[in-house]
Every structure is written in C-alpha cells, then in structure tokens.
C-alpha positions in Angstrom: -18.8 147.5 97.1 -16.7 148.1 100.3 -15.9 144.5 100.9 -14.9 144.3 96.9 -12.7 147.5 97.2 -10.9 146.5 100.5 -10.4 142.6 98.4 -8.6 144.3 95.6 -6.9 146.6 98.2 -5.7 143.9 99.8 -4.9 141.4 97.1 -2.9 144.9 95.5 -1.2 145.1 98.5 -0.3 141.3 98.6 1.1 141.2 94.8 3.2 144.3 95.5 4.6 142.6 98.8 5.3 139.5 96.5 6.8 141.8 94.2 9.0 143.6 96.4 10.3 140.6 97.7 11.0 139.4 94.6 12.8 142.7 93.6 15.0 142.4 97.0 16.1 139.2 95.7 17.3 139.7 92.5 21.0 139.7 91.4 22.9 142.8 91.3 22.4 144.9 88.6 25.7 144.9 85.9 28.5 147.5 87.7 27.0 147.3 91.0 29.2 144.3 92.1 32.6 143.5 90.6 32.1 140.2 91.6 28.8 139.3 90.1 29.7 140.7 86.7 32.9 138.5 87.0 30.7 135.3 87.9 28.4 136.3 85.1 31.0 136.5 82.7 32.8 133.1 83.7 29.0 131.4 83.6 30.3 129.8 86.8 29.7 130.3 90.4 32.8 128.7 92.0 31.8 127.1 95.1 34.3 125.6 97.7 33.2 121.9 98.7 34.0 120.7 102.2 31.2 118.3 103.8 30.2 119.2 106.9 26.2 117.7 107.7 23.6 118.3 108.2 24.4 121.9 106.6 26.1 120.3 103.3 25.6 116.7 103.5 27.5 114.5 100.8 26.3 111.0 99.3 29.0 109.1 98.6 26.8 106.1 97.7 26.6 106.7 93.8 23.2 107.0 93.3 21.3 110.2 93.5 22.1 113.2 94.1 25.4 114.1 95.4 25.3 116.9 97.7 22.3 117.8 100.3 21.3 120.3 102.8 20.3 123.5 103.6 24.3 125.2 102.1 23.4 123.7 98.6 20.2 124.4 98.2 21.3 127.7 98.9 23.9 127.4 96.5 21.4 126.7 93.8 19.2 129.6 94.1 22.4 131.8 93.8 23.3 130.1 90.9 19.9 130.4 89.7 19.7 134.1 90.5 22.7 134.9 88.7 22.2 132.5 85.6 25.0 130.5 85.7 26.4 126.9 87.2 27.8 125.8 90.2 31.5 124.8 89.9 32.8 122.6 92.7 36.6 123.6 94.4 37.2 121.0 97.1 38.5 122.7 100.1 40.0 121.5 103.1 39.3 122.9 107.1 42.8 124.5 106.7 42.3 126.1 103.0 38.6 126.7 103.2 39.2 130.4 104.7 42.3 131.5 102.7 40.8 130.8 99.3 38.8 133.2 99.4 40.9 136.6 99.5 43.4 134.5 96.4 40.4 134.5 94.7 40.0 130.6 94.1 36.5 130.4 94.9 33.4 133.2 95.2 32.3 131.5 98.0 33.0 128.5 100.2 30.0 126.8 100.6 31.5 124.5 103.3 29.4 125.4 106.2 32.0 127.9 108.2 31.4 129.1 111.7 31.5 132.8 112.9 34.7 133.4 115.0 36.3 137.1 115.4 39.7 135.7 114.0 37.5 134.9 110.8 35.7 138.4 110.4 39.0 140.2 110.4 39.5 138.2 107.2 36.0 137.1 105.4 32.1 138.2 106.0 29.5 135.6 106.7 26.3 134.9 105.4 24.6 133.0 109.2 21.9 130.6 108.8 22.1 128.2 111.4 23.7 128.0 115.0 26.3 124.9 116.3 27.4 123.7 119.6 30.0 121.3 120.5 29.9 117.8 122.1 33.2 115.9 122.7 34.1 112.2 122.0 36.3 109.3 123.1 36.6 106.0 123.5 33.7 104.1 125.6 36.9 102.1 126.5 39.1 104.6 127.4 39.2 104.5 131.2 40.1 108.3 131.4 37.5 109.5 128.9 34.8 106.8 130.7 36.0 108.3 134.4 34.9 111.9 133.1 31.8 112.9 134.5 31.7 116.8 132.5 33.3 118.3 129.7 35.3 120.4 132.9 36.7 116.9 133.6 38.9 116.6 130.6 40.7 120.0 131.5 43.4 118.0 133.1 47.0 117.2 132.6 46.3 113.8 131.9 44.0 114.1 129.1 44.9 114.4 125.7 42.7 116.5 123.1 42.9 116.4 119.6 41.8 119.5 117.6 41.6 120.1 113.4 44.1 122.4 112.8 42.4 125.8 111.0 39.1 124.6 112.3 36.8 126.8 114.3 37.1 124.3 117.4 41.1 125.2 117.6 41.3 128.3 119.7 38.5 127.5 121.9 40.1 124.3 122.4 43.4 125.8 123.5 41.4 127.9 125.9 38.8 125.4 127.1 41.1 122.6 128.0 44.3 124.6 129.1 45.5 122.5 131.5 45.7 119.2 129.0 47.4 118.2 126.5 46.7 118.9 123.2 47.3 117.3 119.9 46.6 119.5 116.5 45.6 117.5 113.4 45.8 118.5 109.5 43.1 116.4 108.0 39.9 116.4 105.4 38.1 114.6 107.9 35.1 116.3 109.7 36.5 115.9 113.3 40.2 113.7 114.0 38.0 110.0 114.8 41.3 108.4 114.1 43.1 110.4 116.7 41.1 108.6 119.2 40.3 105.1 118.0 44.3 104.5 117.6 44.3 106.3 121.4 46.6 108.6 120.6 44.6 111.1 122.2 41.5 111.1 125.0 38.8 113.1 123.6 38.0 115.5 120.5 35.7 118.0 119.2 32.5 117.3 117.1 29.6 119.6 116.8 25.8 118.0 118.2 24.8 117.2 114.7 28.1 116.0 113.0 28.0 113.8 116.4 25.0 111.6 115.7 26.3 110.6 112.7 29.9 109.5 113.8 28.6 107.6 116.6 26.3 105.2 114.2 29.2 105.1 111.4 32.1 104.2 114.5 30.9 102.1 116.9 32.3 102.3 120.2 32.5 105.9 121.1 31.4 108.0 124.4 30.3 111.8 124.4 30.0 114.4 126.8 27.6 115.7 127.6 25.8 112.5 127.8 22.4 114.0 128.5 19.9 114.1 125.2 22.7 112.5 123.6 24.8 115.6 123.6 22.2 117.8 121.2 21.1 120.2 124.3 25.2 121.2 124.4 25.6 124.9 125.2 29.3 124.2 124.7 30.9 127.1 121.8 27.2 128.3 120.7 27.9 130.1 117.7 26.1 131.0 114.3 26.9 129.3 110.8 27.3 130.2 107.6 29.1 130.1 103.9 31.9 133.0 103.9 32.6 135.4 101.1 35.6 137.9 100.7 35.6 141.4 102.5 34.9 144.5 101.0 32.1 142.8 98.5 29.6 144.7 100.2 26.8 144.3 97.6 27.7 140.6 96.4 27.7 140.1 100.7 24.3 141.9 101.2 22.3 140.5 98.1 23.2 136.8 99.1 22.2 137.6 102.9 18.4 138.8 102.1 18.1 135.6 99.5 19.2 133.7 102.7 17.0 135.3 105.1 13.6 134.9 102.2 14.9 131.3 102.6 14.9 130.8 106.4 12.2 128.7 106.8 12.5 126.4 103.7 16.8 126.2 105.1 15.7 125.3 108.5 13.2 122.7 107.0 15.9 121.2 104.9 18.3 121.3 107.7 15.9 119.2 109.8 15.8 116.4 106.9 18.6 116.0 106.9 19.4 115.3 110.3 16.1 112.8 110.1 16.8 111.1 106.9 20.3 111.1 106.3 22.0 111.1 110.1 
C-alpha cells in the first residue's frame, strides 16, 4: 500500500510539474500584453527575416523547406502559442534593430547579438552564444604573414566591417591602429570586400565561417587552430530582439525559450552538421 501511495504521489507530482510548465508557457492572457492582443487580432506574427546560420538557416535550393534552425523553430511555437501565422519582413543588418520601435515587425527573428548599444534600444530573448574568427585571402601576402588576430591591428591592414552589425564597434576598437572600411550590405559578412582585395581581413562569426570557406574557395582564417571554432574573440550571447517596455510579451517568449533549450541547442547542432 505504501509503495502504491508514494506511485500515485509521485506520478501526481509529475502531472502537476507537466502542468505547470505548461501553464508557464502559455500566451498572455487578453489585456495583459498590448502586443499579443494586437498579433492576435492581425492573425499574424510579423517576423523579420535576415539569414544568419546555423541560428536561421535559409534553403535557397527550391525544394523543402525554406527556413531552418533553432530561431524558426522558435518562431513556430510562438506562432503556435498564440494561434496565428508567421508573416515574413525581410530585414537587413542595418534595418534589423530600427524596425522594431516603428513597429514594422513584433520581432526580428534574425539571430541578433547582445551589445549595450542594442539594450538601450530593444530587449533580447539569448539562446545561444557567438565568437568571432576573421578572414582574408590565402593569397594575400599581408593576411598570409599574420600569425594572430593582434597581427592585423596595423596600419597596413585594411578591415572591412557590416555597417549596423554587432561586429562594428568592436571592430573600431579591436583593430584601432588599421584601416577600416564600413560596408552596407544583405550579405552575412563583406566576402566581396576581400576577394576584389579592397580590404585585408573581415569579420565572420565561427559557425557562419565554416560555411563561407566551403561556398569561396580560397580563403584564410585566424585563429587557425580548430579551424577557428575554439575563438574566444567577442564571446557574446544571441538572440531574436523585441521592443522595450513589452515586459510581459518579453517575459512569456523567454520561459517558452528557456522550456526549449535543449531541443534549440539540438537543432542548432544539425544544422551546423547537415547544412554547413
């Protein structure tokens, strides 16, 4: 009879942690969040869409599905959450921030990284970490001479840098003494900054790296060691971004994102296996 009471006690105790979970993840209630009744009522969650693997990974192929990684698939369960459907707004690494307090997306689902300049304007919702590799040309005597990433602080070094992106002002500060070359582009990192040699070396983070150096052949990285993934270079956590002052849209998306941790980090790991 004990071991029977103490089974039901437990198996209680195991429904009602199932069910409490559960409860923690469910949508705001209507009135508790001005921005989940406006979401509801538009039947849309508007997303914005900026490729950035293996955190939102895009086939461009044609055949199966479009979009990939650990951002969607969180993506999904808010849409499923809130009963609606996802609505696509492609962004660029310069509009990706500033759409979100005009109120052109809910979210941007592009994967964003933490910096102070960004919390003074958007809150995060972190589920990964990045670090930073840079790249040049294998032919390039002076990115071939460098031994370090310290070695391309130097006035005759050229770095390109997205302009907006989170790379910028630790670029700026990293490699002071060089010379610099800001880019406006959609691309991922500025790849044609260095193949046309108009600069020395650029930014990519460790996974977006292992990509660009199958798809362009040719290219050098720094650290060199593991292929650049053990970089301790701009550690920093990841995330989508929502608006400020949304405390309760902000909060409800970050425990869905935390009951998903394992299944993200799973999904994040495909990704760099299957599709990188």
């Amino acid at each position: 009879m004990r071991f029977k009471t103490w089974s039901k006690l437990l198996i209680s105790l195991a429904v009602a942690g199932l069910a409490s979970a559960a409860l923690a993840q469910e949508a705001p209630k209507p009135g508790e969040s001005p921005r989940v009744d406006a979401i509801r009522k538009s039947g849309v969650l508007r997303v914005g869409m900026l490729a950035n693997p293996p955190w939102l990974f895009e086939n461009t192929t044609g055949g199966g599905q479009r979009w990939e990684g650990p951002a969607w698939m969180l993506a999904n369960e808010y849409a499923r959450l809130l009963g609606v459907k996802i609505q696509e707004v492609a962004v660029s690494n310069d509009t990706k921030i500033p759409v979100l307090p005009t109120n052109q997306v809910d979210i941007t689902l592009a994967p964003v990284a933490e910096t102070p300049e960004r919390l003074a304007v958007v809150d995060f919702v972190l589920y990964t970490r990045q670090s930073l590799c840079m790249f040049g040309l294998a032919a390039n005597e002076r990115f071939a001479n460098a031994k370090t990433i310290d070695d391309l602080n130097d006035p005759s070094m050229t770095i390109a840098y997205l302009v907006g992106a989170a790379q910028e002002a630790w670029v700026k500060e990293r490699f002071a003494k060089a010379k610099l070359r800001g880019q406006i582009t959609s691309n991922v990192v500025p790849v044609d900054e260095i193949v046309a040699r108009r600069a020395d070396a650029a930014p990519v983070n460790t996974f977006a790296w292992v990509a660009l150096s199958r798809k362009v052949k040719g290219l050098s990285v720094l650290p060199k060691e593991n292929n650049c993934q053990d970089s301790t270079e701009k550690s920093q956590p990841v995330g989508l971004a929502l608006n400020k002052n949304e405390a309760v849209f902000r909060d409800w998306m970050r425990k869905v994102a935390d009951g998903m941790s394992q299944k993200l980090r799973a999904e994040e790991l495909r990704v760099i296996n299957e599709k990188m």
